[in-house]
TIZALO-102138 format. One line per field, with one value per residue: chain; residue number from 1; x, y, z of N, C-alpha, C in turn. Coordinates in pm, 1 decimal. Atoms other than C-alpha are relative to their C-alpha. Example, Ala and Ser with C-alpha at 12.3 -4.5 7.8 and 13.67 -1.06 7.14 Angstrom:
BEGIN
kette (A,A)
nr (1,2)
n_xx (89.0,-82.0)
n_yy (-119.0,-119.0)
n_zz (0.0,-6.0)
ca_xx (1230.0,1367.0)
ca_yy (-450.0,-106.0)
ca_zz (780.0,714.0)
c_xx (90.0,-77.0)
c_yy (120.0,109.0)
c_zz (0.0,73.0)
END
This chain:
BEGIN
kette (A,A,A,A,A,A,A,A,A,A,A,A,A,A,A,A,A,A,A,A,A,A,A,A,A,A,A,A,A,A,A,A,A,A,A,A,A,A,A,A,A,A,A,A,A,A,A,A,A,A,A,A,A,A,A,A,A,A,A,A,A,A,A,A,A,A,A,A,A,A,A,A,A,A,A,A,A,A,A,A,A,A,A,A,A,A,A,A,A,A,A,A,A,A,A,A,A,A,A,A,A,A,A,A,A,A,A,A,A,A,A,A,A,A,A,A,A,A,A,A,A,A,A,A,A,A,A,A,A,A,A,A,A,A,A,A,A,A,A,A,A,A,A,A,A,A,A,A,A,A,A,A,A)
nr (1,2,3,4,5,6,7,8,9,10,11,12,13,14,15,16,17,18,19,20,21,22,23,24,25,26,27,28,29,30,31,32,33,34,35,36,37,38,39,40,41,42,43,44,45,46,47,48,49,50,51,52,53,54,55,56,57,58,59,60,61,62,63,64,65,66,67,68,69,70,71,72,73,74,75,76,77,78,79,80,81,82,83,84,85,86,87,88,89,90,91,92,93,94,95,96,97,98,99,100,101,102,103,104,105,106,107,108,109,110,111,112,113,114,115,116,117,118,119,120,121,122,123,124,125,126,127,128,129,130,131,132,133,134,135,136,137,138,139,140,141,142,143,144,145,146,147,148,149,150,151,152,153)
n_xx (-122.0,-61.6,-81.4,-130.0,1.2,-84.3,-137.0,-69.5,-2.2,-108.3,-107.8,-58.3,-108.7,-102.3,-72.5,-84.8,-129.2,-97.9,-72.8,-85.4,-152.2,-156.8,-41.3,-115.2,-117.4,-88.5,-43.9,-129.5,-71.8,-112.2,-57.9,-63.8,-7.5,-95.6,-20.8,-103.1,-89.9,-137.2,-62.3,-98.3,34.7,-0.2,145.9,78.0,105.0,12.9,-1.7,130.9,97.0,86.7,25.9,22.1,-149.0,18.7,-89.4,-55.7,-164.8,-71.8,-12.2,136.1,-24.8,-50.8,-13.0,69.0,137.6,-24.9,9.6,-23.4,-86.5,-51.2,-126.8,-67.9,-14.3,-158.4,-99.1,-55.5,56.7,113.7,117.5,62.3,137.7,7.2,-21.1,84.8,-38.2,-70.2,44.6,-81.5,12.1,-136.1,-107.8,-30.5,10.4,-76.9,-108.0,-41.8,-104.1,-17.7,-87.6,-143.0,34.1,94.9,-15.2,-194.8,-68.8,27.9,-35.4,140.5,12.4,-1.4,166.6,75.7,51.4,79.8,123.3,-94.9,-37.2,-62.0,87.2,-75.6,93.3,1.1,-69.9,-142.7,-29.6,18.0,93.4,-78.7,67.1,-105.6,-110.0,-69.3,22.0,-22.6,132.6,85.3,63.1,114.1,108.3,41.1,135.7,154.6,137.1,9.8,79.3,74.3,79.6,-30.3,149.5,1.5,-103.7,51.0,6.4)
n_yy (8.6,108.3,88.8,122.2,163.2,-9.2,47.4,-118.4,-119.4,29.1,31.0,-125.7,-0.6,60.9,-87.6,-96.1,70.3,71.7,-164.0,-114.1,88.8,-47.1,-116.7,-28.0,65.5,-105.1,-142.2,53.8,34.4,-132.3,-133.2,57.4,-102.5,-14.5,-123.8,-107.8,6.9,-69.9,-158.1,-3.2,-75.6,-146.7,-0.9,68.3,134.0,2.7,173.1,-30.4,-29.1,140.6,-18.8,119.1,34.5,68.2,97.7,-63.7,33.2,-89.0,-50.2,-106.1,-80.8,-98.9,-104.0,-151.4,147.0,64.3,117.6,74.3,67.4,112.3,0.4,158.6,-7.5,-41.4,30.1,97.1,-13.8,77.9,-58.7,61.5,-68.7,-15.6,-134.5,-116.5,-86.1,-99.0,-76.5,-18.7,-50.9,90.4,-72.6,23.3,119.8,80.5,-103.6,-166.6,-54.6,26.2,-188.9,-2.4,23.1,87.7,129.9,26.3,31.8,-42.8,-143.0,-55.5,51.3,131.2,42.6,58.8,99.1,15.0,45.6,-53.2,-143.0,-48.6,-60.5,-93.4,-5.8,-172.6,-36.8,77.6,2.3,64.7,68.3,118.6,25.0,36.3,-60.9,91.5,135.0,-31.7,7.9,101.3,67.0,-29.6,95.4,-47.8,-107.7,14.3,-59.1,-135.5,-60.7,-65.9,-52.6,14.8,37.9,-45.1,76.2,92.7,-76.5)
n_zz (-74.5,56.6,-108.4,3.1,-37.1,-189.2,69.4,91.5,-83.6,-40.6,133.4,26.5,-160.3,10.0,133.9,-41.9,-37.8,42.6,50.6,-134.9,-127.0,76.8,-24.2,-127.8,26.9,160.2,-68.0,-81.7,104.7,27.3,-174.0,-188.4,-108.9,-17.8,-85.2,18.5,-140.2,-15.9,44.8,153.3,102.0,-26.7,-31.6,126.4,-57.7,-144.3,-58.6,-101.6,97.9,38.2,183.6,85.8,105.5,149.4,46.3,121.9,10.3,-20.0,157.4,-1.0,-76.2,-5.9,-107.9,-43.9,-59.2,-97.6,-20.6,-110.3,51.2,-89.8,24.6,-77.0,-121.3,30.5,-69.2,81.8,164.8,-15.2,77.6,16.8,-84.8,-143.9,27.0,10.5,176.9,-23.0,86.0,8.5,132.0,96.2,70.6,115.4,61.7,96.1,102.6,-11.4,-60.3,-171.5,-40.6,-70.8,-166.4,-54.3,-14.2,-18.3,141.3,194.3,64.1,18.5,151.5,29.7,54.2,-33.4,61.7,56.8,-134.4,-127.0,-19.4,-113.6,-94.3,-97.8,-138.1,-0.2,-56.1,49.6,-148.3,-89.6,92.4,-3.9,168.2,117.4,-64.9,-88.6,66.3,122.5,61.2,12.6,76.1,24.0,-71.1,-150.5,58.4,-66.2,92.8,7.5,-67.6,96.5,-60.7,-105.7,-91.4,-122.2,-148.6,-78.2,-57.0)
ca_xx (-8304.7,-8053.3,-7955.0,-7635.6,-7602.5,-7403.1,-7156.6,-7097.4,-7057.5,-6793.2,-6599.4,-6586.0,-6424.7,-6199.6,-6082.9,-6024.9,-5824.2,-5619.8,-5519.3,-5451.2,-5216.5,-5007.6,-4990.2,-4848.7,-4624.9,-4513.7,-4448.7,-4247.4,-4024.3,-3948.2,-3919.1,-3778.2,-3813.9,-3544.8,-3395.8,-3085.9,-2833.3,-2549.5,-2377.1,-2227.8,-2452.5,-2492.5,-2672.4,-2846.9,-2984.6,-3016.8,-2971.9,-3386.7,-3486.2,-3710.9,-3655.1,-3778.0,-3540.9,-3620.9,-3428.0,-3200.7,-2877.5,-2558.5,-2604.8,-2934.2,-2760.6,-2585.1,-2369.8,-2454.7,-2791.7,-2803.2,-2786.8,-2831.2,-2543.3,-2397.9,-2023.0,-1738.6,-1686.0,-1382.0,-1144.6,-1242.9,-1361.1,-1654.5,-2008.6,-2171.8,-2556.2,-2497.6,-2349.4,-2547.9,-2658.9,-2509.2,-2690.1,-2425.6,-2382.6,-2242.6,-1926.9,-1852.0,-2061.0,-1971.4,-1730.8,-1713.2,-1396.2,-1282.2,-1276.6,-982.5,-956.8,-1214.5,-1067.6,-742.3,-474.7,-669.6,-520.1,-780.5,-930.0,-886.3,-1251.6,-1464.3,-1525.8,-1848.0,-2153.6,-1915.0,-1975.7,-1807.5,-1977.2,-1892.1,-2063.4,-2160.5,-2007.2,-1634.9,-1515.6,-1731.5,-1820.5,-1656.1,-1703.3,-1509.0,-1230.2,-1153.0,-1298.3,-1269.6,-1526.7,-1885.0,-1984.8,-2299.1,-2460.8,-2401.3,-2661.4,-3042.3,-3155.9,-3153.1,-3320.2,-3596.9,-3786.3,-3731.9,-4057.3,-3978.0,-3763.8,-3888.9,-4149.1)
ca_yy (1396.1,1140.8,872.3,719.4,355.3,310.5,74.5,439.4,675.7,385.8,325.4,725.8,760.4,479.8,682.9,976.4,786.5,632.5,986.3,1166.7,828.8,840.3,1175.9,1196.1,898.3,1127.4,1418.6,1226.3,1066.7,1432.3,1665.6,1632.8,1861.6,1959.4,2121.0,2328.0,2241.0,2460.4,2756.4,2670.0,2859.1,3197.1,3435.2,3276.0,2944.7,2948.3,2646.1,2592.9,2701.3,2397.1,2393.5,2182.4,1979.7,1869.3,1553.3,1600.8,1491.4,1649.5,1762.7,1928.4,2184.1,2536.2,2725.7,2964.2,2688.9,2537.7,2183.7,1918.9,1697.3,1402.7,1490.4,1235.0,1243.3,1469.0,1245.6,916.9,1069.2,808.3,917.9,677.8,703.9,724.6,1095.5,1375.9,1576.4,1900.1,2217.1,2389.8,2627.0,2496.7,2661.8,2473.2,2228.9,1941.0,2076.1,2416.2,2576.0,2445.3,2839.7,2931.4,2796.9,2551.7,2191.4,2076.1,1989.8,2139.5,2375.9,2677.9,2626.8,2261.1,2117.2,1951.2,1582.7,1497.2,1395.7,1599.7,1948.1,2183.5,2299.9,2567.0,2668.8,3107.2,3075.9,2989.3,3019.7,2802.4,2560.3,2188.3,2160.8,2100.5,2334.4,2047.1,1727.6,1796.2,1741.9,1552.4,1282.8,1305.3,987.6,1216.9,1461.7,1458.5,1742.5,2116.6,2340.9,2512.7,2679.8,2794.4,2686.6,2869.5,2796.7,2479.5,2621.7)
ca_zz (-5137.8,-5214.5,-4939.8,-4850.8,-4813.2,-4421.0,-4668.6,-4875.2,-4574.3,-4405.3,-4739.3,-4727.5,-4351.2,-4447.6,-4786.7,-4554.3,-4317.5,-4507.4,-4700.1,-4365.1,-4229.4,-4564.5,-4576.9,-4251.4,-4331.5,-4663.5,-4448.2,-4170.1,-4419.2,-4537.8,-4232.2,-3908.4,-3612.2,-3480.6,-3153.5,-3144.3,-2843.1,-2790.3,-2892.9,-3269.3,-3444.3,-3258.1,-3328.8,-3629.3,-3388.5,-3013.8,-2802.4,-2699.2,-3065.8,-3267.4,-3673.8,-3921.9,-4142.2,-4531.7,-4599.4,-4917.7,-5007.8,-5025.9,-5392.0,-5282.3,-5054.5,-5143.5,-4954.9,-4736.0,-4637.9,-4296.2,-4239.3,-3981.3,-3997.6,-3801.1,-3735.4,-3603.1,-3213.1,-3171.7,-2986.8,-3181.7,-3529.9,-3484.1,-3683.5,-3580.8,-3401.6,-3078.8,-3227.4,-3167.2,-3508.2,-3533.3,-3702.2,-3890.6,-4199.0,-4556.6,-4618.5,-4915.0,-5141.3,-5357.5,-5620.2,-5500.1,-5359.7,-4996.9,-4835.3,-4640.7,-4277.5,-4391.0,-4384.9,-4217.5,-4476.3,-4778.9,-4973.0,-4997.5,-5366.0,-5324.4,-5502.8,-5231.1,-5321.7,-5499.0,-5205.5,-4966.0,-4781.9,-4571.8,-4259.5,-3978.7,-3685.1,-3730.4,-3401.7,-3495.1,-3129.1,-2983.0,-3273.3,-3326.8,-3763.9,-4069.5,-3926.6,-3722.7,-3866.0,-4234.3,-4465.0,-4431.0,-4599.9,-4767.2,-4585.0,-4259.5,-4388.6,-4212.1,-4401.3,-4501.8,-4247.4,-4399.4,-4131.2,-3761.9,-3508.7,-3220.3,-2858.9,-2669.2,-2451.5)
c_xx (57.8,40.9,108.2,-44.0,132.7,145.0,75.6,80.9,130.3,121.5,64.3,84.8,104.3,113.5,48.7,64.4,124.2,78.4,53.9,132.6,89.7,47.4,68.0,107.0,74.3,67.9,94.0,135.4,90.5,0.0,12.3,-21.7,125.5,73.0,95.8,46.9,104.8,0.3,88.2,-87.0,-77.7,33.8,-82.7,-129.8,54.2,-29.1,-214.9,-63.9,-6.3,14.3,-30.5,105.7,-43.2,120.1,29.4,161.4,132.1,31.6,-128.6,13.2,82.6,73.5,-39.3,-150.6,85.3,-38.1,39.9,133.4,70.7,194.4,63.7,53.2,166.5,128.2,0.7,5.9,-81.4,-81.4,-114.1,-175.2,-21.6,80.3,-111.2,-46.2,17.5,-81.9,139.0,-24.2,59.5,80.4,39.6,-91.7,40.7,21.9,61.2,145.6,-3.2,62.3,124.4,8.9,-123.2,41.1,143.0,59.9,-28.0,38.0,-125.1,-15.0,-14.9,-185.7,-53.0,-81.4,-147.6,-84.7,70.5,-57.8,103.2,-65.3,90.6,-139.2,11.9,109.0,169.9,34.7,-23.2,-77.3,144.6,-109.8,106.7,105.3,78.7,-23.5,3.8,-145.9,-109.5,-40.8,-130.0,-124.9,-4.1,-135.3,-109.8,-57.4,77.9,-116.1,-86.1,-118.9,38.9,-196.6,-6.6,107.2,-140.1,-79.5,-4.7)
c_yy (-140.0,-92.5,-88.6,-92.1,15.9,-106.3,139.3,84.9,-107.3,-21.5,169.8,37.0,-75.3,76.3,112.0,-11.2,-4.7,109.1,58.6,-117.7,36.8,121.9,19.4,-71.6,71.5,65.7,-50.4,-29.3,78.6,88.1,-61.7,116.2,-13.3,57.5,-38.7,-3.4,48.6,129.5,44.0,90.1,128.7,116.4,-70.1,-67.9,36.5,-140.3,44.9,17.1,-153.7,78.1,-84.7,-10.3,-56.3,-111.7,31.3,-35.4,78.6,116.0,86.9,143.6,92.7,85.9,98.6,-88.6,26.1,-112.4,-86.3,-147.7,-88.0,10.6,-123.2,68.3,77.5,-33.4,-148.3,24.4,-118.4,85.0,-112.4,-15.2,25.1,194.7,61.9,75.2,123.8,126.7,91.4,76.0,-36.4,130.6,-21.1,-128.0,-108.7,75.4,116.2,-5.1,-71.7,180.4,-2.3,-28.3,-103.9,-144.4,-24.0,-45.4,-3.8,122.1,99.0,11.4,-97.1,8.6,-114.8,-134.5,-4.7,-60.2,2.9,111.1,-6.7,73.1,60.9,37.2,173.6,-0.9,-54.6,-28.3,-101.3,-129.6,-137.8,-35.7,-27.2,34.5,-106.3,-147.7,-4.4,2.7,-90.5,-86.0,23.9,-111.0,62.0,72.7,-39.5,61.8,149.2,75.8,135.5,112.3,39.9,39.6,91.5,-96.5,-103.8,68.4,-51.4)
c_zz (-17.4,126.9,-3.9,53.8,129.6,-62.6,-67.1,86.5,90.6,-116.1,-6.6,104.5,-43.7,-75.4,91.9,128.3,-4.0,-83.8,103.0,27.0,-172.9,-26.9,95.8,49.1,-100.0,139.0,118.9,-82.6,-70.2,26.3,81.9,59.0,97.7,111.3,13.0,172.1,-41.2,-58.9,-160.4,-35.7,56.2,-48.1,-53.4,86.6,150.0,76.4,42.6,-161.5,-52.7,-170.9,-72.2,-125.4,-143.2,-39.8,-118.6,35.5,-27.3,-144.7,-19.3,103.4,-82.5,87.6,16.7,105.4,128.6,24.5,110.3,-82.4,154.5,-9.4,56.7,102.7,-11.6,21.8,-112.7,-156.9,-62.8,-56.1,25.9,63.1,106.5,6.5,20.7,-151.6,67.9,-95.3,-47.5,-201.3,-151.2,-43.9,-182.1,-90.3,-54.7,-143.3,-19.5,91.9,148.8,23.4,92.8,148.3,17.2,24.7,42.1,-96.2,-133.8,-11.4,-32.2,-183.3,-28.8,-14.7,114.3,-92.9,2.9,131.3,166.1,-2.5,131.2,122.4,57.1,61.7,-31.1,86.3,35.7,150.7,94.3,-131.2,-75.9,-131.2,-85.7,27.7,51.5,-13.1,-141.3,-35.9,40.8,-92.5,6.7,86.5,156.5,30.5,41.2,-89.7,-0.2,119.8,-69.4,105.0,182.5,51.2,119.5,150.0,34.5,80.5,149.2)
END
């Protein structure tokens, strides 16, 4: 039978340590958890539901996706952090078509600038998005939502 040396067996704890903490620095870095206030995106998301978010830039999204996104305050058109993020569906990517009813003063067809989307809330009615602030810049962007966790319990 072979014996460890008490230097081998702490050098080995350390090694698996130090794998779990950057690993779980990786994995912070690129997900977020996420919970879902309000009524924009009904039925789809429910105020109370928890989703995880994949960081990714605005050139890593598709419409149709759902993305967390930092809009501008509706009275000042402020973005700045003291904003709320917003979960919200992409209407339109970068370069694709602006759809119809999606951006104030774009013609529908107009091409969505390059590390720009278009968002909208499922629930048009009750949902403050591109409709009414135009397009996002891509530095608003948190992430793509890639998973739903369940309501808060």
């Amino acid at each position: 039978m072979t014996r460890l040396r008490p230097g081998a067996v702490a050098l080995g704890i350390w090694l698996v340590v130090a794998v779990g903490v950057g690993g779980l620095s990786w994995l912070r870095r690129r997900y977020v958890l996420v919970s879902v206030s309000g009524a924009s995106m009904e039925p789809a998301y429910r105020s109370g539901d928890r989703v995880w978010v994949r960081r990714t830039t605005a050139d890593g999204v598709r419409a149709g996706q759902v993305v967390v996104v930092r809009l501008p305050h509706p009275e000042t058109g402020e973005a700045g952090p003291a904003q709320p993020w917003s979960i919200k569906r992409v209407a339109a990517a970068p370069g694709e078509p602006v759809p119809e009813h999606g951006v104030p003063g774009w013609e529908p067809g107009a091409r969505v600038p390059p590390g720009c989307l278009v968002v909208h809330g499922d629930n048009a009615g009750g949902s403050y998005d591109s409709r009414h602030c135009g397009h996002v810049p891509g530095d608003r962007l948190l992430g793509l939502v890639v998973r739903r966790v369940g309501p808060v319990s």
